[in-house]
C-alpha positions in Angstrom: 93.3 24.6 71.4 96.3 26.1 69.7 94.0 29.4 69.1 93.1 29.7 72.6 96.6 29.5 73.7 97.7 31.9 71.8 95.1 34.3 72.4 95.6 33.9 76.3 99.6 34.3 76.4 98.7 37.3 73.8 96.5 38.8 76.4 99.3 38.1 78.9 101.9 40.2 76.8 99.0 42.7 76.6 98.8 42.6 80.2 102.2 42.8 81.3 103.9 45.0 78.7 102.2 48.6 79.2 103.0 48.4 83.2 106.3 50.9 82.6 104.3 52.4 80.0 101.4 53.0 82.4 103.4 54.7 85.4 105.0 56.9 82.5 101.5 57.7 81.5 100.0 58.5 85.0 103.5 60.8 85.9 102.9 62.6 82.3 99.3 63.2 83.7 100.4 64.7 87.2 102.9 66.7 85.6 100.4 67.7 83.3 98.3 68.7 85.8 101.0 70.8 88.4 101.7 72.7 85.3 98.1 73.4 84.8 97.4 74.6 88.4 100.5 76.8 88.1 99.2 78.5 85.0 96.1 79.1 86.4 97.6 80.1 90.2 100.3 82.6 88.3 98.2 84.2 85.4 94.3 83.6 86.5 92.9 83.0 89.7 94.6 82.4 93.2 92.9 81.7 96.5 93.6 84.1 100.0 92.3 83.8 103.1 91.2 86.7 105.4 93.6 86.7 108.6 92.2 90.0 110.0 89.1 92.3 110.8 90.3 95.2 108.4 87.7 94.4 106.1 84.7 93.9 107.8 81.8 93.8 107.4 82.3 92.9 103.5 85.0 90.1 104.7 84.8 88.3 108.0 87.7 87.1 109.5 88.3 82.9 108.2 86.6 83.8 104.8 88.1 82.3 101.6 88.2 84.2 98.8 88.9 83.8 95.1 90.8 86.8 93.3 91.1 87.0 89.5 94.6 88.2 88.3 93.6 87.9 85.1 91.1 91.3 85.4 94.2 93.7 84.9 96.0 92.0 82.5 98.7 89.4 82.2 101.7 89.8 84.2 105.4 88.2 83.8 106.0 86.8 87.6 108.3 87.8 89.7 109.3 91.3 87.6 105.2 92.4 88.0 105.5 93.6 84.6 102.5 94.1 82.3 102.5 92.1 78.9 98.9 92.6 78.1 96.7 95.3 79.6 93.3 95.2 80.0 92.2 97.9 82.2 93.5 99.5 85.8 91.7 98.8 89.1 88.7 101.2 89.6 87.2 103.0 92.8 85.1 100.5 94.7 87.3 97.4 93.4 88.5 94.9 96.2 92.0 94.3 95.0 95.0 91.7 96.6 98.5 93.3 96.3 101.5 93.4 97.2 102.3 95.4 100.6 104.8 98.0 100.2 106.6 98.2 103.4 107.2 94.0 102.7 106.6 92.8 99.3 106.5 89.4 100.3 103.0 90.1 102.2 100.0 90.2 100.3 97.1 93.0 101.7 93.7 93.1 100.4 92.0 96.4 100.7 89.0 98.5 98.3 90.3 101.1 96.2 89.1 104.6 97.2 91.8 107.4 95.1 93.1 106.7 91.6 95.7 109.0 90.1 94.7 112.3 89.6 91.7 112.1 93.0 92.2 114.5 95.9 91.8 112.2 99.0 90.7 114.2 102.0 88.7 112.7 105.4 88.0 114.9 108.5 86.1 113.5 111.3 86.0 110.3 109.8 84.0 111.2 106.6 86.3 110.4 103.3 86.0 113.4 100.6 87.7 112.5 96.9 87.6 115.4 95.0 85.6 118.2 97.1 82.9 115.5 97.2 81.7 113.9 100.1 82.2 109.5 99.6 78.7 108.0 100.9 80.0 104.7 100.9 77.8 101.8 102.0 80.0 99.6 102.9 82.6 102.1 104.9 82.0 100.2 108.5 83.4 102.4 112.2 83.5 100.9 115.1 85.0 103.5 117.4 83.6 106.9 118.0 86.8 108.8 119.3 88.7 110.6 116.6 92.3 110.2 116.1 94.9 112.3 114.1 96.5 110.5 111.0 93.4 108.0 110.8 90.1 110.1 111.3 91.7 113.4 110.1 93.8 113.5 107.1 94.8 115.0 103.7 94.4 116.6 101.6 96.5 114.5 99.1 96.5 113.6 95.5 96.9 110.3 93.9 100.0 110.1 91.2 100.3 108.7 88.4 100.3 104.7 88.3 99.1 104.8 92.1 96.1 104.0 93.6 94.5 104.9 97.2 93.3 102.4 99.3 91.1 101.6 102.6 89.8 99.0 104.5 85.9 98.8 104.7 86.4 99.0 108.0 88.0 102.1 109.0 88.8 102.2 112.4 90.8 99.4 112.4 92.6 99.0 109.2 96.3 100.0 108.2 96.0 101.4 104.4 97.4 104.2 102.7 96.3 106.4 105.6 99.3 105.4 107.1 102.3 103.5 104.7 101.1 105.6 101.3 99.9 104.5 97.7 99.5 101.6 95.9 101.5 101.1 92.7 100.1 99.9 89.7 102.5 97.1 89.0 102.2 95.5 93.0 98.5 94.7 92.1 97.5 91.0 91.9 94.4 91.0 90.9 90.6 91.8 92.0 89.1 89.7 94.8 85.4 88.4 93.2 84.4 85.6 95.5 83.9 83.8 99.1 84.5 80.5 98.2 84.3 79.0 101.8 84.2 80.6 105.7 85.2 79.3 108.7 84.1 80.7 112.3 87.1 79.9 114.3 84.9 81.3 117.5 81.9 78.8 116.7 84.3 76.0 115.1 82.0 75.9 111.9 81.2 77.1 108.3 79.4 79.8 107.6 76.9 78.4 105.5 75.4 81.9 104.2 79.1 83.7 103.0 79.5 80.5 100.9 79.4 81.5 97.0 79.1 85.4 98.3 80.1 87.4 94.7 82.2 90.5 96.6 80.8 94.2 95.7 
């Protein structure tokens, strides 16, 4: 009888001593765990969503999309500076950066012009370099031709800039308009739709889901 007793207010000890020890335990955990989202938000991958058209047909309005910052290198927040390259953001890339009329807004448009390119477009067709840019995914929908936007150039890229466009020309403010992109206001490389969301139907769009962005 003695043993049993003592084994039961043991077990009651057991019981009741780790309680302060437990909620220390689970708040170590949630710390734990901000600290590991914020990593991975600051230095690997962040999640946008698409507000506008600008990018269509590649990105519908109400998709979600995954963009790696970890592509270009590792960046101190806040000061944009570089700590460890890897490489710079390439024609055709899909980058998120900072816009530079408002550097609190982020834009997402494709690169078209890195430094050194001679970006040119008459009557809507985009030259880089004397060459004429067959694009697959360059998307119009307007036929009339306007000054500024359908007719421009020619310009070169400087150093530590980049030229971008939206995939869908006629209705997308770029560099057409507000000028380059600088090296260090880039973000990171859009890779993925990780969810859509017709706001005109009120459903998912099943088929974007998982949609690896070219």
């Amino acid at each position: 009888m003695w043993t049993d007793l003592k084994s039961e207010n043991s077990k009651k000890n057991d019981d009741s001593t780790p309680k302060s020890s437990r909620w220390r335990e689970n708040l170590e955990a949630i710390l734990v765990a901000v600290l590991i989202a914020l990593f991975i938000r600051t230095f690997v991958v962040q999640a946008f969503k698409i507000p506008s058209g600008s990018m269509k047909q590649t990105l519908q309005v109400g998709d979600h999309i995954l963009v790696n910052k970890f592509t270009y290198g590792i960046k101190i927040p806040y000061w944009q500076t570089t700590i460890i390259p890897f490489k710079n953001p390439r024609k055709g890339d899909i980058i998120v950066f900072k816009y530079p009329k408002d550097p609190d807004k982020a834009f997402i448009k494709r690169v078209v012009g890195v430094a050194g390119d001679v970006i040119k477009i008459r009557e809507k067709k985009l030259y880089i370099n004397g060459k004429l840019a067959n694009h697959d995914f360059a998307f119009h929908s307007k036929s009339n031709i306007e000054p500024g936007r359908d007719n421009f150039g020619p310009i070169t890229v400087p150093e530590n800039s980049l030229f971008v466009m939206g995939d869908n020309r006629d209705e997308s403010h770029d560099s057409r308009f507000w000028g380059f992109v600088d090296l260090k206001a880039v973000n990171g490389k859009a890779f993925i739709i990780y969810w859509s969301w017709d706001r005109d139907k009120l459903g998912p769009r099943w088929s974007r889901l998982g949609r690896i962005l070219k």
